[in-house]
N, C-alpha and C positions, 0 to 999 in steps of 0.2 A: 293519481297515476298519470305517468305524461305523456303524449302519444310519441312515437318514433317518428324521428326526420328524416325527408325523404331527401336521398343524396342526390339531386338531380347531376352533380360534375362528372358521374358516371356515362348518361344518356349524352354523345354528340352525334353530330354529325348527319346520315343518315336515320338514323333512330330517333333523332331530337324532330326532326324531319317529318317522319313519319307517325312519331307521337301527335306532335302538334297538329297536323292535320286530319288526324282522328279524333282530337278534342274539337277542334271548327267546327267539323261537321254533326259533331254529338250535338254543339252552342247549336247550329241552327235549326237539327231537329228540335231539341229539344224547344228554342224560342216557337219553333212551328207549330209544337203541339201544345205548349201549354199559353203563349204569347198573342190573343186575340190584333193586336195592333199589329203584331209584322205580320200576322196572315192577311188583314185590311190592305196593308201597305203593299205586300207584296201584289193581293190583286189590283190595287188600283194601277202597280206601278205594269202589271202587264199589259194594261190598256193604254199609261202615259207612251210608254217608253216605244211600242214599235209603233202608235201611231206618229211619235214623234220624231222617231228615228223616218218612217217615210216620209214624210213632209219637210225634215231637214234640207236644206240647201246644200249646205256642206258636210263632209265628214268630221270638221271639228265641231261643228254645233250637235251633229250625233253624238260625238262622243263627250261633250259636255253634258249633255241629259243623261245619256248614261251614267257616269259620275255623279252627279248632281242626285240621278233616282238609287246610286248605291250608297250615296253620304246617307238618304233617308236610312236604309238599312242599316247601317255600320251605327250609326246614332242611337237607333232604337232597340239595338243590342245594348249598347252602352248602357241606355238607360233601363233597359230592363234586367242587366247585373246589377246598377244601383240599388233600384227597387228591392231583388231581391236581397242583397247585402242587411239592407237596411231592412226589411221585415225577419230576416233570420236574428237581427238585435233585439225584438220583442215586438210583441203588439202594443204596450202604451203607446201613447200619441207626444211628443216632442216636438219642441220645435226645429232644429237643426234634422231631425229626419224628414220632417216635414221640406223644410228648403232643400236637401239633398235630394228628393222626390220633385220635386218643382223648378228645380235646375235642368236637370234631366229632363223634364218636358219642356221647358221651352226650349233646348237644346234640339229636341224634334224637331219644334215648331218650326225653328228658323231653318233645321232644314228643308223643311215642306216650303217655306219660302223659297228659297233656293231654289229645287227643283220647279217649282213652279214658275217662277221669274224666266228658266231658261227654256220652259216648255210653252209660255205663252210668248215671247221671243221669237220661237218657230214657229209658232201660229201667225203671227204678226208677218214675220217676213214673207213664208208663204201664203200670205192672203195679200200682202203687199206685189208680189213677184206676179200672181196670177191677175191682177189690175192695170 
């Protein structure tokens, strides 16, 4: 039996609008509650982000950590639709699932680089500014 296709060219506009941002906010509850790594990420990023944002020098350096601490988030979404993609294919163990799973983390990683390059940066300048 085949399931029914779902005619999205019905949904615009306003609607498509408002769907979509009822699925967001489902993705982040949902990564909230069952995603240990962006509950991690989230608290670590509430301690980066407004110490960092206060010690900022500038407003563009603020809002580069901001960026930079929401890539982590956006990333780790990413990778945890891979993840799950890929364990809803089965539990054996594969190699190409395996590298789709390990893509995806270093895809974090480098954003944790990222953010952190721009956060030690601020550190830097304001420990430079106050010498």
């Amino acid at each position: 039996m085949t399931e029914p296709v779902f005619d999205k060219s019905q949904i615009t506009g306003i609607r498509h609008l408002l769907n979509a941002t009822r699925y967001s906010l489902q993705g982040v509850k949902t990564a909230f509650q069952t995603e240990s790594a962006f509950r991690q990420e989230l608290a670590a990023l509430s301690i980066v982000l407004p110490s960092g944002i206060y010690l900022a020098e500038t407003a563009v350096l603020a809002l580069a950590l901001f960026c930079a601490c929401l890539l982590v988030l956006v990333v780790e979404l990413l990778n945890s639709g891979i993840e799950a993609a890929i364990d809803r294919i089965g539990p054996e163990q594969h190699e190409l699932s395996k590298n789709a799973k390990d893509f995806g983390s270093a895809a974090v990683m480098f954003t944790f680089f990222i953010a952190g390059s721009v956060w030690l940066f601020i550190l830097y300048a304001a420990f430079k500014a106050s010498n």
